[in-house]
C-alpha positions as CSV (number, residue, x, y, z in Angstrom):
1,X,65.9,41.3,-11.7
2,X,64.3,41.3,-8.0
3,X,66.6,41.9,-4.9
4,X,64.7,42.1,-1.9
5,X,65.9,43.2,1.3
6,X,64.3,40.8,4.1
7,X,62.8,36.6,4.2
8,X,63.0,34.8,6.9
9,X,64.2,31.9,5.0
10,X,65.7,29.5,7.9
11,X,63.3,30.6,10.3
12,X,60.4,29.5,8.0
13,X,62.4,26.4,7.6
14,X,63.0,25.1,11.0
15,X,59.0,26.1,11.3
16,X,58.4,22.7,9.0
17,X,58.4,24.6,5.6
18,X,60.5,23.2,3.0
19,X,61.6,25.9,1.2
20,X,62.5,23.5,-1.7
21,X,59.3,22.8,-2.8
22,X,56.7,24.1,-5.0
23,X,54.5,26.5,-3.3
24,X,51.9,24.3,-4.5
25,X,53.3,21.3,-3.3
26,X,54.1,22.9,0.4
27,X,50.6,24.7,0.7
28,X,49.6,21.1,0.6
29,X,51.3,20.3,3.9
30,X,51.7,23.5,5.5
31,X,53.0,22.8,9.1
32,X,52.2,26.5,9.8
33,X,48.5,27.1,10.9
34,X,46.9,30.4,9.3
35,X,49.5,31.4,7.4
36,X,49.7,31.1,3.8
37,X,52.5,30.3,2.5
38,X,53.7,32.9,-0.1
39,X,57.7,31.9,-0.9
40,X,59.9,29.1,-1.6
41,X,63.0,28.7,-3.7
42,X,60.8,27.9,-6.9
43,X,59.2,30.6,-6.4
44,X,62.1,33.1,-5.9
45,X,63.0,32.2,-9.3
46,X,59.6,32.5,-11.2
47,X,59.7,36.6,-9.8
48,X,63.5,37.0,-10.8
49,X,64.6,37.2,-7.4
50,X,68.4,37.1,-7.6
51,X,69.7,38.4,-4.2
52,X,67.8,38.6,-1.2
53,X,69.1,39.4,2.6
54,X,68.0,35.7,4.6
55,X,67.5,36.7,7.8
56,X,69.1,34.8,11.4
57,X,65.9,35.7,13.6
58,X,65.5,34.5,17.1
59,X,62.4,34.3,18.9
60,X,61.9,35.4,22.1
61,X,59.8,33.8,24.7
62,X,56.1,35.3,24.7
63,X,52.3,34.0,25.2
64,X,53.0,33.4,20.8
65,X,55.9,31.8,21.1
66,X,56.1,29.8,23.9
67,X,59.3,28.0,22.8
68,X,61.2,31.2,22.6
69,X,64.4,32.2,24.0
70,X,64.6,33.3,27.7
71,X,68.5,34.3,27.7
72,X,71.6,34.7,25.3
73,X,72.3,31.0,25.1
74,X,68.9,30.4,23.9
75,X,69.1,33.4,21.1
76,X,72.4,31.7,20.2
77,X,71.4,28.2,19.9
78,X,68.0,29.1,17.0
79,X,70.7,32.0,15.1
80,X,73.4,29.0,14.7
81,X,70.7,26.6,14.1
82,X,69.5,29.0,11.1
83,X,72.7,29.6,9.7
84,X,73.5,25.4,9.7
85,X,70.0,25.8,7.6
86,X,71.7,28.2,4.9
87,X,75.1,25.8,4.5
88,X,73.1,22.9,4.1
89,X,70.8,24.7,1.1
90,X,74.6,26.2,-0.3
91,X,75.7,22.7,-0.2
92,X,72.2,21.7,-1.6
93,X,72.9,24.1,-4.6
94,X,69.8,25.8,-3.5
95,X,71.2,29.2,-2.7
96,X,75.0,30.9,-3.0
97,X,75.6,32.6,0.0
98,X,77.4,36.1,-0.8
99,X,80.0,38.1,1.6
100,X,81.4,40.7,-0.8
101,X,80.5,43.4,-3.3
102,X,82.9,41.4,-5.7
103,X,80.6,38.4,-4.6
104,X,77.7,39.7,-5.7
105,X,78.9,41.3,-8.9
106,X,80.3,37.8,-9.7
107,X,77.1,36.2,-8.7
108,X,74.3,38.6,-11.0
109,X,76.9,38.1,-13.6
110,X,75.4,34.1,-13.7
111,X,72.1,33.9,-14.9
112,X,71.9,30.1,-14.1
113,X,73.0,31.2,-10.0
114,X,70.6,30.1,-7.4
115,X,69.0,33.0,-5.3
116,X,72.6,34.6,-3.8
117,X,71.7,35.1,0.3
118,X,73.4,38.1,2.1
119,X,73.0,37.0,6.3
120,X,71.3,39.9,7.9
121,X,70.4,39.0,11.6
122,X,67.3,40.5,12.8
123,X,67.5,41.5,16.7
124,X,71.2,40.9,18.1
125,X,70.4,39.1,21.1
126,X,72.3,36.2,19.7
127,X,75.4,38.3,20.0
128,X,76.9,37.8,23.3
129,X,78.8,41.0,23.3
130,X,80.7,43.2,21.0
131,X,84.4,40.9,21.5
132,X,82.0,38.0,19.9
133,X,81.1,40.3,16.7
134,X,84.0,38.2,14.6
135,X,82.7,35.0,15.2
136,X,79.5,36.1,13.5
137,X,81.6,37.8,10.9
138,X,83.3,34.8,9.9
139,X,79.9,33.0,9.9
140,X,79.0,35.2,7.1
141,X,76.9,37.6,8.6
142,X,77.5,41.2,6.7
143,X,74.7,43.2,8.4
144,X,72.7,43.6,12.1
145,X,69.4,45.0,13.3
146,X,70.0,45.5,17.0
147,X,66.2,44.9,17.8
148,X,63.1,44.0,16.6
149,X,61.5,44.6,20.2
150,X,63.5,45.4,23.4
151,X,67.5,43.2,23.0
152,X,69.9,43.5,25.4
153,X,71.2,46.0,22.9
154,X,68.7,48.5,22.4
155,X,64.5,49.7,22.3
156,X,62.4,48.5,19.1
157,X,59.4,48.0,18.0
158,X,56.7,48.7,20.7
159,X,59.2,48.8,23.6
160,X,60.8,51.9,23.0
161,X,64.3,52.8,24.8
162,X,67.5,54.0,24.0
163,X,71.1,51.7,23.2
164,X,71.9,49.8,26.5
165,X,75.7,50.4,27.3
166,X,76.4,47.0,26.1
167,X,74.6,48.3,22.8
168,X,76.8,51.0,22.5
169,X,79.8,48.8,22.8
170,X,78.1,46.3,19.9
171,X,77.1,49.3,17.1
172,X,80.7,50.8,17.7
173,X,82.3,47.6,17.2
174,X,79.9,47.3,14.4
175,X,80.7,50.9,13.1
176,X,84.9,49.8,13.4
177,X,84.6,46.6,11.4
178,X,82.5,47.4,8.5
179,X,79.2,45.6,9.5
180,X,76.2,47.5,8.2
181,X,73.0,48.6,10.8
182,X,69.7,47.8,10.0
183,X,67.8,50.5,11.3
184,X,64.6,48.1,11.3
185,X,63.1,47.8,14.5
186,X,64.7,50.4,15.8
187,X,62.9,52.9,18.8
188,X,63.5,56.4,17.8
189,X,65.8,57.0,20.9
190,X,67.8,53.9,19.9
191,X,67.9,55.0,16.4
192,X,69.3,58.1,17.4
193,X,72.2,56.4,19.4
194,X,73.0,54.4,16.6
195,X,73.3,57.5,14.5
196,X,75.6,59.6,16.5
197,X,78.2,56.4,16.8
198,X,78.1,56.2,12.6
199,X,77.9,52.6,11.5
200,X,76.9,52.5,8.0
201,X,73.3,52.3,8.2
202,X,70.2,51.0,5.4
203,X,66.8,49.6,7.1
204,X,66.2,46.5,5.1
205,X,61.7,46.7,5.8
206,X,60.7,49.5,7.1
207,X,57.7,51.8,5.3
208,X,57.1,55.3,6.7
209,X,55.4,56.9,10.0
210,X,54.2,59.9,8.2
211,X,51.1,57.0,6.1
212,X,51.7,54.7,9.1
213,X,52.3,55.7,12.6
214,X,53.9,54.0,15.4
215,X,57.7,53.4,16.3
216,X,58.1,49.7,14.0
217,X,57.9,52.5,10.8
218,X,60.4,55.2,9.7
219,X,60.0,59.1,10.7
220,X,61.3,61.6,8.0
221,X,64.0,62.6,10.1
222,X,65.7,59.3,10.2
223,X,64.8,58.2,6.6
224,X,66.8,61.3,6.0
225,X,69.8,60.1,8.2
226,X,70.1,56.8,6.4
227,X,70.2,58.6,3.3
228,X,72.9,60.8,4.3
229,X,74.6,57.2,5.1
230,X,74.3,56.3,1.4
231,X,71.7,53.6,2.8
232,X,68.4,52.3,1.3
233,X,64.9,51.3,2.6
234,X,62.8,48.0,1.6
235,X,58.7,48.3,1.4
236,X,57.1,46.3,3.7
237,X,53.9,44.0,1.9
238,X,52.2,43.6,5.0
239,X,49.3,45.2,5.2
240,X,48.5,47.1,8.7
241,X,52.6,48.4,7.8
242,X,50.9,49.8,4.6
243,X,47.5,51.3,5.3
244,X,46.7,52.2,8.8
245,X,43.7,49.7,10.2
246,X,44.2,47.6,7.6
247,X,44.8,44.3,8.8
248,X,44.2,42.7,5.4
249,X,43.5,44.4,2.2
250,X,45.6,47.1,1.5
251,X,46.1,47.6,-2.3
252,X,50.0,47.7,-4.2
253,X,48.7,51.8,-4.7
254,X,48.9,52.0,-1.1
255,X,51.9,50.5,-0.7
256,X,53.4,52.8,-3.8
257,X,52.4,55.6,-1.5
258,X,55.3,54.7,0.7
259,X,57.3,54.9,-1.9
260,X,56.5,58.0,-3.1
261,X,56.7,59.6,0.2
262,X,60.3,58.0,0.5
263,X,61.2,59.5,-2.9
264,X,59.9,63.0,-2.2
265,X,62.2,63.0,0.7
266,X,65.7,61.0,-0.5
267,X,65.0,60.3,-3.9
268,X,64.4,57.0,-6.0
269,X,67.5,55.8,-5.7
270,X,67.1,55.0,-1.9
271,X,64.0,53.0,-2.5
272,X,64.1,49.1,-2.6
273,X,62.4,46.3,-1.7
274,X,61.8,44.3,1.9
275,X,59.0,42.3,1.6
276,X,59.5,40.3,4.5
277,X,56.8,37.6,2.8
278,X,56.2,35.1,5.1
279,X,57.9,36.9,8.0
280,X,55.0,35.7,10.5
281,X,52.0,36.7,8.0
282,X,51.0,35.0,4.8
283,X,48.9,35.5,1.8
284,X,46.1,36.8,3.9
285,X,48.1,40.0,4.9
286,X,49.7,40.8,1.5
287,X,48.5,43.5,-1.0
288,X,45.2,42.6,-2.7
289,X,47.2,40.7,-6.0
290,X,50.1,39.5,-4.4
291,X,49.2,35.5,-3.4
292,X,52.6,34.7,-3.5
293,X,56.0,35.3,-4.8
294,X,55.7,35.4,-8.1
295,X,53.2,38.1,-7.8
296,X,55.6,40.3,-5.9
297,X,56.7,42.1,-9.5
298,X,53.1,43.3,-10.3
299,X,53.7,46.0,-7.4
300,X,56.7,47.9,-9.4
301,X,54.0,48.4,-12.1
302,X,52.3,51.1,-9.9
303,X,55.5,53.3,-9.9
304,X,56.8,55.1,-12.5
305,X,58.3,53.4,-15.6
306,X,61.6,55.0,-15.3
307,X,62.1,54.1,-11.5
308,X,61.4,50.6,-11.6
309,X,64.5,48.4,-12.5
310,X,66.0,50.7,-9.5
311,X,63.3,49.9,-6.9
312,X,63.4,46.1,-8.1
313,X,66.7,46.0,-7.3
314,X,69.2,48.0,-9.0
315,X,69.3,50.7,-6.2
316,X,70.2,47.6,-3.4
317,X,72.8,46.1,-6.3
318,X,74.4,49.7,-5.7
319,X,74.6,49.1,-1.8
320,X,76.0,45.7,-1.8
321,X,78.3,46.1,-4.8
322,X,79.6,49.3,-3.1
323,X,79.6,48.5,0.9
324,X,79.1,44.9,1.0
């Protein structure tokens, strides 16, 4: 049993992908230019991949992504976009999508299930402020990642700065009605923000600074603090998060460093899996071995026998059956 901890599932969609295919068969007519595609529903199943946290991701406006947002509206308008993606697969019978612990008990008690999809949004900016968190609760969404770089909410990854006030507002509100922080993305100063207000926190792809540096990966000091909050932290199989320099080839061993390192500090038990496959790199930027999804199991091979049904996904079937 796989759960892993972050695919951008609708965002990959409403690139052109259909998610419903054979990889095969959508490798054939990738709309998506120098990427190759690694992950569809198929092959979710062939790897044993019974949960996985779907992401609502907005794009902002940059010389990449021309069509990105500019403003709040626009952030809004691609996260509800994404989550009409995920009913129509539910209603498809392509995926269950899960809001409780009970949920997902009930759900990996069904060997027959579809992949079960817990909404994690990725950069809040579709938020419009912290009174508009329970229309996003109702929607489904169960846990938030403030940035993934600078949101009206708070520094991340390569812009780094602190929670704005109206971040502040948003993780307290967050903290007060049970939705969980994904410390991904996070700039140290936000991070420590974050912390001192106490929202349940887990970071859902996030190796470590100490193999890696730079502010996108986790220090010691704050793996430690989500550990303290009973949370867990997803490897990363993109390789320049694995090995530093490496903007292809890293090896699964390098990538089991991270996960030793995490171990040393918090234990086993706090390790999981965020593979983010296909989360703007493809098959080009994976571990040397892992050309798609179904590969993805080969990795838990290079950790020790006795820890692997935990880092496959026993140790995030903990988290969600608990905190969920």
């Amino acid at each position: 049993m796989l759960i892993d901890g972050h695919l951008d599932l609708a965002y990959n969609a409403l690139n052109g992908r259909d998610l419903t295919l054979d990889l095969d068969a959508l490798r054939a007519s990738d709309p998506v230019e120098g990427q190759t595609a690694t992950t569809t529903f198929p092959e979710l199943r062939l790897a044993g991949a019974r949960v996985c946290f779907g992401t609502l991701f907005a794009l902002p406006l940059s010389a990449d992504s021309p069509r990105g947002y500019t403003d709040h509206a626009g952030a809004r308008a691609q996260a509800l976009a994404q989550l009409d993606m995920y009913r129509r697969w539910e209603d498809g019978g392509f995926i269950t999508l899960l809001r409780s612990g009970a949920g997902v008990t009930a759900h990996l008690a069904d060997p027959h299930a579809p992949p079960g999809v817990v909404l994690l949004m990725e950069g809040a900016d579709p938020v419009r402020n912290a009174d508009d968190l329970p229309f996003w609760i109702d929607a489904g969404v169960r846990l938030i990642g403030p940035a993934w770089g600078a949101t009206r909410y708070a520094g991340g990854t390569g812009a780094p700065g602190p929670l704005t006030d109206a971040g502040r507002a948003l993780v307290t509100a967050m903290r007060d009605l049970g939705i969980a922080l994904d410390a991904s993305h996070l700039d140290d100063a936000a991070f420590w923000d974050a912390a001192e207000i106490g929202p349940r926190m887990l970071a859902s792809h996030s190796n470590a600074r100490a193999l890696v540096p730079g502010n996108r990966h986790l220090s010691d000091d704050m793996a430690r603090a989500i550990a303290a909050q009973d949370g867990v932290i997803g490897l990363v199989f993109l390789s320049s998060f694995i090995r530093e320099g490496a903007e292809r080839g890293a090896t699964q061993n390098d990538l089991a460093a991270h996960a030793r390192h995490y171990a040393g500090l918090v234990g086993w038990e706090r390790v999981g899996l965020g593979s983010d496959m296909d989360g703007g790199f493809g098959a080009e930027k994976t571990p040397v071995g892992i050309e798609r999804y179904r590969d993805l199991p080969r990795f838990l091979n290079e950790l020790p026998a006795e820890q692997r049904a935990g880092v496959a996904g026993a140790n995030w079937q903990r988290w969600l059956t608990a905190y969920l």
